[in-house]
N, CA, C and O atoms as a printed pandas DataFrame, in Angstrom:
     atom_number atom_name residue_name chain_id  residue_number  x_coord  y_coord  z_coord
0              1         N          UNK        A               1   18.569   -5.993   24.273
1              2        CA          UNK        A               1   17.383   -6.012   25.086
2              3         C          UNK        A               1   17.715   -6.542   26.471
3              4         O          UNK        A               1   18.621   -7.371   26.557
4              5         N          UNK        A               2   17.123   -6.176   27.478
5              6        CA          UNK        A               2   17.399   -6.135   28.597
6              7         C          UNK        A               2   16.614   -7.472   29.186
7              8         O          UNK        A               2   17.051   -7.827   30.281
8              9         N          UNK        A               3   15.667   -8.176   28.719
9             10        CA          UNK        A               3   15.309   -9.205   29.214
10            11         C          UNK        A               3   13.886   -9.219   30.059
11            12         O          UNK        A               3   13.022  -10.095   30.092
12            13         N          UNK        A               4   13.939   -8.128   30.631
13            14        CA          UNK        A               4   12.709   -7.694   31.587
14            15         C          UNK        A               4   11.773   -7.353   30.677
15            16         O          UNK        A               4   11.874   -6.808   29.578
16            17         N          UNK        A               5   10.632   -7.846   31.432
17            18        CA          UNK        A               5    9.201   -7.428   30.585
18            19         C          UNK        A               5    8.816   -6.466   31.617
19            20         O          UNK        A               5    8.906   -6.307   32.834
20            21         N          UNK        A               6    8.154   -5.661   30.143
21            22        CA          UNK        A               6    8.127   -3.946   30.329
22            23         C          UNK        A               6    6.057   -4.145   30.955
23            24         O          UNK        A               6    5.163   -4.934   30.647
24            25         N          UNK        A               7    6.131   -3.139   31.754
25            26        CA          UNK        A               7    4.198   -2.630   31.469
26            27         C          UNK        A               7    4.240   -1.763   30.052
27            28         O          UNK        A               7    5.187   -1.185   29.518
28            29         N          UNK        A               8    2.739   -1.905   29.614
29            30        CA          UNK        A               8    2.441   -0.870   28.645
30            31         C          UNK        A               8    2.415    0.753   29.261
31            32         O          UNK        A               8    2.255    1.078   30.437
32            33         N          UNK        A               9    2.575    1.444   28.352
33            34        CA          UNK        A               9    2.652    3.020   29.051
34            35         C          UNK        A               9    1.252    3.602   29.856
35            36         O          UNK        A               9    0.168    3.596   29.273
36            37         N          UNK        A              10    1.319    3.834   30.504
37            38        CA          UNK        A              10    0.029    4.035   31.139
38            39         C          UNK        A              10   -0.099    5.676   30.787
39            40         O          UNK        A              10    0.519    6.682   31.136
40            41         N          UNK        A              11   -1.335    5.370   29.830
41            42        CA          UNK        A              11   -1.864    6.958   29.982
42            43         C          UNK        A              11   -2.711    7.403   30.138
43            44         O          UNK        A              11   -3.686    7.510   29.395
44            45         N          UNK        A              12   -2.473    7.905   31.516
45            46        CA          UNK        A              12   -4.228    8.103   32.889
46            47         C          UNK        A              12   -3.605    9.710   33.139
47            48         O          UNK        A              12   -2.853   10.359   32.412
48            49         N          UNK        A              13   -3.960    9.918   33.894
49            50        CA          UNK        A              13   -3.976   11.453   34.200
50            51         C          UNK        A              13   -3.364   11.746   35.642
51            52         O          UNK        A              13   -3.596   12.747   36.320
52            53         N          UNK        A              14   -2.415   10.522   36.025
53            54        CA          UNK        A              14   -1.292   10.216   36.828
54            55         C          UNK        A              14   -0.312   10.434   36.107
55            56         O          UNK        A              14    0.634   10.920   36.726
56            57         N          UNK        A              15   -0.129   10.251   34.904
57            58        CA          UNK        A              15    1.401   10.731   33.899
58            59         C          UNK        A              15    1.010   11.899   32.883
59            60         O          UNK        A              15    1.393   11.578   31.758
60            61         N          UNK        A              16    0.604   12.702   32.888
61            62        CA          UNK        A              16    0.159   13.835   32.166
62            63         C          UNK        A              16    1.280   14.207   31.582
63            64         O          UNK        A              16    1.536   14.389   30.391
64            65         N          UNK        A              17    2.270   14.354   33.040
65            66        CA          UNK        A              17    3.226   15.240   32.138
66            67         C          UNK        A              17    4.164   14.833   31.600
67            68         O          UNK        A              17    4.982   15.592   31.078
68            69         N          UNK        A              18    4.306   13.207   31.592
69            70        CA          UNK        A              18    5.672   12.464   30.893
70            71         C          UNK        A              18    5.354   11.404   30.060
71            72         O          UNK        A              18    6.096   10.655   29.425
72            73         N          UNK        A              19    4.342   11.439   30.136
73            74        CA          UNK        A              19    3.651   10.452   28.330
74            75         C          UNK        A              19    2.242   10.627   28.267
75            76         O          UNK        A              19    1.563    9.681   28.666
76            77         N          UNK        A              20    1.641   11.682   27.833
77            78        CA          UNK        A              20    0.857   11.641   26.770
78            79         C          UNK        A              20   -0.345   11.582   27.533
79            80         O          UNK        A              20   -0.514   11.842   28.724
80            81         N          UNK        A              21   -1.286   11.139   26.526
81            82        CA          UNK        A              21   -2.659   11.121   26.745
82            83         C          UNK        A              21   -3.913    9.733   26.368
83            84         O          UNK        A              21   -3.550    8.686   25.831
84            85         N          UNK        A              22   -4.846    9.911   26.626
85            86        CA          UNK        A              22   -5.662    9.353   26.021
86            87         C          UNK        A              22   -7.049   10.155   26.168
87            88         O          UNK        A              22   -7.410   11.034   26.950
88            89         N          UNK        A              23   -7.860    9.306   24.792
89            90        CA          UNK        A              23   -9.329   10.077   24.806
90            91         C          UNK        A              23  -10.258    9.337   25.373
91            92         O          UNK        A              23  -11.213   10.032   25.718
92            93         N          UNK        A              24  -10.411    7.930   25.677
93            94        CA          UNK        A              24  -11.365    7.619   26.467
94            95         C          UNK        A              24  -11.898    6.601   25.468
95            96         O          UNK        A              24  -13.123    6.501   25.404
96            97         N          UNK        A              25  -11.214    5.897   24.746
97            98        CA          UNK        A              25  -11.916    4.801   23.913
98            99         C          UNK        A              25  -11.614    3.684   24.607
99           100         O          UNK        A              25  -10.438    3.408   24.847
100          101         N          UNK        A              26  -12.537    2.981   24.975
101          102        CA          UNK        A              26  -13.180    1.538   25.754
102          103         C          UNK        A              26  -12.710    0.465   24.358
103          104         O          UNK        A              26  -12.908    0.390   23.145
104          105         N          UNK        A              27  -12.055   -0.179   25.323
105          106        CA          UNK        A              27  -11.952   -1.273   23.914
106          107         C          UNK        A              27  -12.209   -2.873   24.597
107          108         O          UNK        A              27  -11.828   -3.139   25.737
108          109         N          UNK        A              28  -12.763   -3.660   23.898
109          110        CA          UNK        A              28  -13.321   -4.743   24.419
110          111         C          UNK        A              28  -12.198   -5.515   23.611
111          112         O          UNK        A              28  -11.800   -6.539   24.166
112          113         N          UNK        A              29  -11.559   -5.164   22.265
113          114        CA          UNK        A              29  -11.494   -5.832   21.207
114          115         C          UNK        A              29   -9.812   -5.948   20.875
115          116         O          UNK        A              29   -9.464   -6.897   20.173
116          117         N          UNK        A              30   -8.919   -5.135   21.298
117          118        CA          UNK        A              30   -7.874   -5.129   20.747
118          119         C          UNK        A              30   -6.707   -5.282   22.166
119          120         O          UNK        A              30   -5.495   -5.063   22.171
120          121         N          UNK        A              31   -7.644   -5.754   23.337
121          122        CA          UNK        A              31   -6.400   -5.884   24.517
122          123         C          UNK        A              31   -6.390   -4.782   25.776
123          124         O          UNK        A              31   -6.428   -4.907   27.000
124          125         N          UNK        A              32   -6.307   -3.428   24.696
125          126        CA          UNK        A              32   -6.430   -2.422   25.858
126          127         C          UNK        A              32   -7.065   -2.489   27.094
127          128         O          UNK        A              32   -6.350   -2.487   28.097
128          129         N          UNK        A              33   -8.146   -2.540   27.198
129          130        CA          UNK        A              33   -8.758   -2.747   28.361
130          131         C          UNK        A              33   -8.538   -4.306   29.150
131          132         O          UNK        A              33   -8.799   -5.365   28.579
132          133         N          UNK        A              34   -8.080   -4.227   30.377
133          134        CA          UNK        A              34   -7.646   -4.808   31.034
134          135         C          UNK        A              34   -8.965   -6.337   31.521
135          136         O          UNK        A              34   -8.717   -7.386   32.115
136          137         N          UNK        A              35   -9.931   -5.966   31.113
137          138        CA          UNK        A              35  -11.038   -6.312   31.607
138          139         C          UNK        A              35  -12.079   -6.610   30.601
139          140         O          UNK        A              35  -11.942   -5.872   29.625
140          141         N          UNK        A              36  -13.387   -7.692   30.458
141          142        CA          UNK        A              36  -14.307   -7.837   29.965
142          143         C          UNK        A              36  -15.414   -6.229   29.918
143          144         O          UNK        A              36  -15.785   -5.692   28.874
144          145         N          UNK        A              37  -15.659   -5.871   30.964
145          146        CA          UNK        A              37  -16.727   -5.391   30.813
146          147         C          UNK        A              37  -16.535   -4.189   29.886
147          148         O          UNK        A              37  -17.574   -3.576   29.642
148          149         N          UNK        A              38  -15.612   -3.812   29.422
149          150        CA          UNK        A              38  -15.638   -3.200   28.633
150          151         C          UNK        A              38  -15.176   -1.609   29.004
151          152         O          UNK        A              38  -15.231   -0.584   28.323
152          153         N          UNK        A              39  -14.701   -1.854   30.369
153          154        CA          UNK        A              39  -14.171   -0.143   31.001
154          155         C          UNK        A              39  -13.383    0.131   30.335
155          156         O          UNK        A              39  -12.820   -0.688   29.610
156          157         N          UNK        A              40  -13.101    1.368   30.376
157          158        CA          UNK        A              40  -11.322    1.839   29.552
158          159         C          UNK        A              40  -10.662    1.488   31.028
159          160         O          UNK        A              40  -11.407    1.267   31.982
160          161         N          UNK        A              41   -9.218    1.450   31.163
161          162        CA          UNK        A              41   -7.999    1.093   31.421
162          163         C          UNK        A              41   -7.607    2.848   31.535
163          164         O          UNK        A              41   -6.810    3.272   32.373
164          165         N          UNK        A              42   -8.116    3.478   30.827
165          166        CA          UNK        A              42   -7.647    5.013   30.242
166          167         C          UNK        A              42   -8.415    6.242   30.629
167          168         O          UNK        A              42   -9.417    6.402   29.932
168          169         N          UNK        A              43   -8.224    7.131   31.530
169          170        CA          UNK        A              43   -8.690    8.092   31.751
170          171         C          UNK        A              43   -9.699    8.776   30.119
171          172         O          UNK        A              43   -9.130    9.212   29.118
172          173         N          UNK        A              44  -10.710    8.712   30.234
173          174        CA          UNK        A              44  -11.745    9.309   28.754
174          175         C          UNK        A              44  -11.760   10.632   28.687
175          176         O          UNK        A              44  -12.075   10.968   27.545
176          177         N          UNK        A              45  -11.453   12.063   29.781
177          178        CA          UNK        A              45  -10.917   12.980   29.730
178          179         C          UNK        A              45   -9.478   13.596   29.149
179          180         O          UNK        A              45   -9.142   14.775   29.257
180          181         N          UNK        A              46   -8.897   12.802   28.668
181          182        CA          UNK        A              46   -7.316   13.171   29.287
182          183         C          UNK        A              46   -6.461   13.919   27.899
183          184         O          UNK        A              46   -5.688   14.867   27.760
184          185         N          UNK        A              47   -7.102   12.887   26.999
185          186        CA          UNK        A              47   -6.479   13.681   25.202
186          187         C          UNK        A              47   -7.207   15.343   25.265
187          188         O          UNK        A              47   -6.731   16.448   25.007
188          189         N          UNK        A              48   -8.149   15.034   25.591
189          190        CA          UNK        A              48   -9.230   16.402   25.536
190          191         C          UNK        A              48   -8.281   17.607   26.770
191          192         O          UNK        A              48   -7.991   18.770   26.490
192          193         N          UNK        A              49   -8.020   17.032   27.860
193          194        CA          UNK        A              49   -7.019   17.913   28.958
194          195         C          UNK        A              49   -5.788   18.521   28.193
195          196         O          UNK        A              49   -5.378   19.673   28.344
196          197         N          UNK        A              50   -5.319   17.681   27.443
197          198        CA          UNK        A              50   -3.833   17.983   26.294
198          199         C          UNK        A              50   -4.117   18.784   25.782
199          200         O          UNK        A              50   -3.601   19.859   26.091
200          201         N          UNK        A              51   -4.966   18.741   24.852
201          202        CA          UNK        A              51   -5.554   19.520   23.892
202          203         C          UNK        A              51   -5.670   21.004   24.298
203          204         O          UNK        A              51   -5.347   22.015   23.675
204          205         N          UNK        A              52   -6.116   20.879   25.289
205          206        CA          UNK        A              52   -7.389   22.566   26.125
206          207         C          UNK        A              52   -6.146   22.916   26.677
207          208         O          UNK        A              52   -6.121   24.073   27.098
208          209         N          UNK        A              53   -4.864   22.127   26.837
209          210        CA          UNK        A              53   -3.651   23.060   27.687
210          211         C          UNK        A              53   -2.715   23.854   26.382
211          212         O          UNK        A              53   -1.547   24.238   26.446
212          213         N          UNK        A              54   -3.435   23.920   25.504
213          214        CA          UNK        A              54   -2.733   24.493   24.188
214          215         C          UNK        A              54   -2.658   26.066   24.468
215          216         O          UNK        A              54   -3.783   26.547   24.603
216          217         N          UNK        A              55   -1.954   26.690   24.550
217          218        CA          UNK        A              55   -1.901   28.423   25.451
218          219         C          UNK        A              55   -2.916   29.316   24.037
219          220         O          UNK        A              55   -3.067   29.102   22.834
220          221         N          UNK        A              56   -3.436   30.375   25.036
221          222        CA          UNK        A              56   -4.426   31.103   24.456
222          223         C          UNK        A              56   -3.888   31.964   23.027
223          224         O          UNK        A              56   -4.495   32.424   22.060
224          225         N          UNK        A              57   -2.514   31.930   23.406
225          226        CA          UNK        A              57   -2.298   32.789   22.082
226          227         C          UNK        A              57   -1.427   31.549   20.482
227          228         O          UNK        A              57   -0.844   31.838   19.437
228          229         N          UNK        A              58   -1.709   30.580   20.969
229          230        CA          UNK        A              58   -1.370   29.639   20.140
230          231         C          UNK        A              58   -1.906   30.059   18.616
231          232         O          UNK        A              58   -3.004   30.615   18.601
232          233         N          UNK        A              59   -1.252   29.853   17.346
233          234        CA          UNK        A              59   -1.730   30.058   16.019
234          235         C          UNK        A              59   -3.220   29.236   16.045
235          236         O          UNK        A              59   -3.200   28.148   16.620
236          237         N          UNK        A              60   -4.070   29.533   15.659
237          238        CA          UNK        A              60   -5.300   28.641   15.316
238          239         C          UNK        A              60   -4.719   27.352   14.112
239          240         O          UNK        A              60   -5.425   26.345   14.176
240          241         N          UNK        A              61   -4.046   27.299   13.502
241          242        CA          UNK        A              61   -3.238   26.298   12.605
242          243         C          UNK        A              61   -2.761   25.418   12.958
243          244         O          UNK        A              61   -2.887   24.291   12.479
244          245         N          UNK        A              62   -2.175   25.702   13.779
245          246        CA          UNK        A              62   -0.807   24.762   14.760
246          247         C          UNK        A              62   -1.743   24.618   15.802
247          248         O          UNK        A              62   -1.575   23.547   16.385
248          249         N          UNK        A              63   -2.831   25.416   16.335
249          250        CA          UNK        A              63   -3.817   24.058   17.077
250          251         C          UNK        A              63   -4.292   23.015   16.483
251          252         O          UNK        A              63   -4.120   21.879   16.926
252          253         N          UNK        A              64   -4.939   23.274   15.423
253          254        CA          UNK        A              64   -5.538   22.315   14.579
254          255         C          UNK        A              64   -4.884   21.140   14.572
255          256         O          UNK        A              64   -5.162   19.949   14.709
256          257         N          UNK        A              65   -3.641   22.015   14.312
257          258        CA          UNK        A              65   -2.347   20.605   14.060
258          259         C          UNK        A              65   -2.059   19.645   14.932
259          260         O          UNK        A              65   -1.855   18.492   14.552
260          261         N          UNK        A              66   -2.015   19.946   16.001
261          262        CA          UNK        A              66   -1.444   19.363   17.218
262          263         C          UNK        A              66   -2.333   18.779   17.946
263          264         O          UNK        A              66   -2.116   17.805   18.667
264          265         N          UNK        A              67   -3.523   19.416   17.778
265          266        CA          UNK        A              67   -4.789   19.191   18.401
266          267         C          UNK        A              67   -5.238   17.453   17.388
267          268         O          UNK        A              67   -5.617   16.454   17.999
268          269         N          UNK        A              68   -5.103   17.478   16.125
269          270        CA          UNK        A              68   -4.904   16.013   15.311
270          271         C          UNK        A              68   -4.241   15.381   15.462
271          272         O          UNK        A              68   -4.587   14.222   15.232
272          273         N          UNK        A              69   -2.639   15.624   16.008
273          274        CA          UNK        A              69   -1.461   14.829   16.137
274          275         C          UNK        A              69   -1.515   14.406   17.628
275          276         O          UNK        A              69   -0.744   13.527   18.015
276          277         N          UNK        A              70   -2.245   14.895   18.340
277          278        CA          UNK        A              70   -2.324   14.441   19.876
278          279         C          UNK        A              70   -2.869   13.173   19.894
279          280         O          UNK        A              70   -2.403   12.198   20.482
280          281         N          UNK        A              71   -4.332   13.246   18.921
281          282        CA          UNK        A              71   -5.382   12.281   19.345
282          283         C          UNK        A              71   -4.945   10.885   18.534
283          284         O          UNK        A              71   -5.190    9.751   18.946
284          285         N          UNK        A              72   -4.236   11.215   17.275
285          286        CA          UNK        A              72   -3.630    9.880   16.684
286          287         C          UNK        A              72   -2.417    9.841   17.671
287          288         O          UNK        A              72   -2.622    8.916   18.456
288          289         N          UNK        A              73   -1.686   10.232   17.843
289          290        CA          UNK        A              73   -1.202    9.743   18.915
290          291         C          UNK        A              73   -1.100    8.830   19.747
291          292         O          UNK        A              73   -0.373    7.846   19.888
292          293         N          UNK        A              74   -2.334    9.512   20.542
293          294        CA          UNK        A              74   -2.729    8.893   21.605
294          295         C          UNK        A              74   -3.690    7.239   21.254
295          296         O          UNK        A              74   -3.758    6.166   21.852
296          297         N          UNK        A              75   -4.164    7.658   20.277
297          298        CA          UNK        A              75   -4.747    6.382   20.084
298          299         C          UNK        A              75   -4.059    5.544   19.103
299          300         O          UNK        A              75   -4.620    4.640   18.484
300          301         N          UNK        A              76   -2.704    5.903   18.966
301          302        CA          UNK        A              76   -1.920    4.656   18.175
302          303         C          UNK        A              76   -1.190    3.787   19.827
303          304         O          UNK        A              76   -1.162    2.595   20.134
304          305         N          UNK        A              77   -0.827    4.689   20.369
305          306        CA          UNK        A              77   -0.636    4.610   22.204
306          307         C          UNK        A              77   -1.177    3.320   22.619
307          308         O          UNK        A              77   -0.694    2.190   22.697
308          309         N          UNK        A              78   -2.482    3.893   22.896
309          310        CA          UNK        A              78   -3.348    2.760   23.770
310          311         C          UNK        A              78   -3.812    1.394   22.677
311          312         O          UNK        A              78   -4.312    0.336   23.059
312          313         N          UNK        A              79   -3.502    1.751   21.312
313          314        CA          UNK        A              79   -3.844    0.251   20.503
314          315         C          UNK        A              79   -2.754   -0.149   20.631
315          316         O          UNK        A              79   -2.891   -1.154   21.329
316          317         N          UNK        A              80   -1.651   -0.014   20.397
317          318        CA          UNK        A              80   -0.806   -0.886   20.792
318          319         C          UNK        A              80   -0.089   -0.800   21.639
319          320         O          UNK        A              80    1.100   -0.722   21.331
320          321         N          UNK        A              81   -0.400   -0.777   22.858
321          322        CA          UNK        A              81    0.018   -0.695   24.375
322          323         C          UNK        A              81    1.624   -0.333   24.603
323          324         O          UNK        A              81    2.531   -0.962   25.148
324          325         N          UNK        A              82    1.556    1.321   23.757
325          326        CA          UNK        A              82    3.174    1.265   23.609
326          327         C          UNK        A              82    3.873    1.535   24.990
327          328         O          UNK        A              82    3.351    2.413   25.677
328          329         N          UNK        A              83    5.088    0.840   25.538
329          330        CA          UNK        A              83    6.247    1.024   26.552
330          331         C          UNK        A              83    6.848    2.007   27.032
331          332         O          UNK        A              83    7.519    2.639   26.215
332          333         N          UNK        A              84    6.849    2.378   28.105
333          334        CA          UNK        A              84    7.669    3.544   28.100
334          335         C          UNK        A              84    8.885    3.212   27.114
335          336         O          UNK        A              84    8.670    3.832   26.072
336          337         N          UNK        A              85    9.714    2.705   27.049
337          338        CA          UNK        A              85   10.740    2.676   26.520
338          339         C          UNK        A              85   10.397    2.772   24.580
339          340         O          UNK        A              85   10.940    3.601   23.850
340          341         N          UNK        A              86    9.383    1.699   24.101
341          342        CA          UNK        A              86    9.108    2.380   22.876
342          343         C          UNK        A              86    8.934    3.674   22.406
343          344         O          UNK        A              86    9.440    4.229   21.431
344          345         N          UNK        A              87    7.733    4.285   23.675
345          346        CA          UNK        A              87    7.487    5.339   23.163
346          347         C          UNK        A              87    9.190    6.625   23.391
347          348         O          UNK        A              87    9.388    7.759   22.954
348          349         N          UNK        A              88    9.790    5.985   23.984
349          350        CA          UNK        A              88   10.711    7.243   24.029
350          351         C          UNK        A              88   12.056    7.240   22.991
351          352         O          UNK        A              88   12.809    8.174   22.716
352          353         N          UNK        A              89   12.071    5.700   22.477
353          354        CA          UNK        A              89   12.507    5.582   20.858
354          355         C          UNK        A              89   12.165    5.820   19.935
355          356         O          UNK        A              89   12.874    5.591   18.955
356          357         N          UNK        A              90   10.762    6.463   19.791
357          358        CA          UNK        A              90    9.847    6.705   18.686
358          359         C          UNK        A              90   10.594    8.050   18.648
359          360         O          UNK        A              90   11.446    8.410   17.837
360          361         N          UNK        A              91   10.009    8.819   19.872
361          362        CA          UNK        A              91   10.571   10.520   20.195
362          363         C          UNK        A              91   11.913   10.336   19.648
363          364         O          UNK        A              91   12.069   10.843   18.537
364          365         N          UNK        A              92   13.020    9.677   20.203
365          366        CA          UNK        A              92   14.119    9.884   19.755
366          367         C          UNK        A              92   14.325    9.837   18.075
367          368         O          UNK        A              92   15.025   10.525   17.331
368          369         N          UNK        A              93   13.485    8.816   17.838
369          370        CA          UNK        A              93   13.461    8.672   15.862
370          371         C          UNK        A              93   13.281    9.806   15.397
371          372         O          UNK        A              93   13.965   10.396   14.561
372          373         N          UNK        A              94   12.058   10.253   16.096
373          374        CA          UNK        A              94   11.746   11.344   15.069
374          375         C          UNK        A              94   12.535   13.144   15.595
375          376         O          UNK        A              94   12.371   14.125   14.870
């Protein structure tokens, strides 16, 4: 380990195209949100933007699929404020 403390991955709709997404869940309760009042931290469009960029001739199956695997995803993401660097050891795991 390198010693430096990391930010959590930011996923706003400034990094679309190099980590991921989020759906717009406000969390008062688990950290995410940076703030009391209860704003998201997280673009509330943005899992839904992922999703809708799925190409028109995509299998209806493998939307389904991906279209489920985006949003857990994304919201395993923003609960636990994963790192760039986690998240790109996860990718590499799997």
């Amino acid at each position: 380990m390198s010693g430096k403390v990391e930010e959590p991955l930011s996923l706003t709709t400034d990094h679309a195209d190099e980590h991921g997404s989020t759906n717009g869940v406000t969390n008062g309760t688990n950290g995410a949100s940076g703030s009391t009042t209860g704003v998201s931290r997280f673009d509330p469009t943005f899992t839904d933007k992922v999703i809708n960029a799925t190409g028109p001739k995509a299998n209806p199956r493998l939307r389904k699929v991906m279209a489920s695997l985006t949003r857990h995803l994304h919201d395993f993401c923003r609960e636990n404020e994963i790192t760039i660097d986690e998240y790109m050891a996860g990718i590499d795991l799997v």
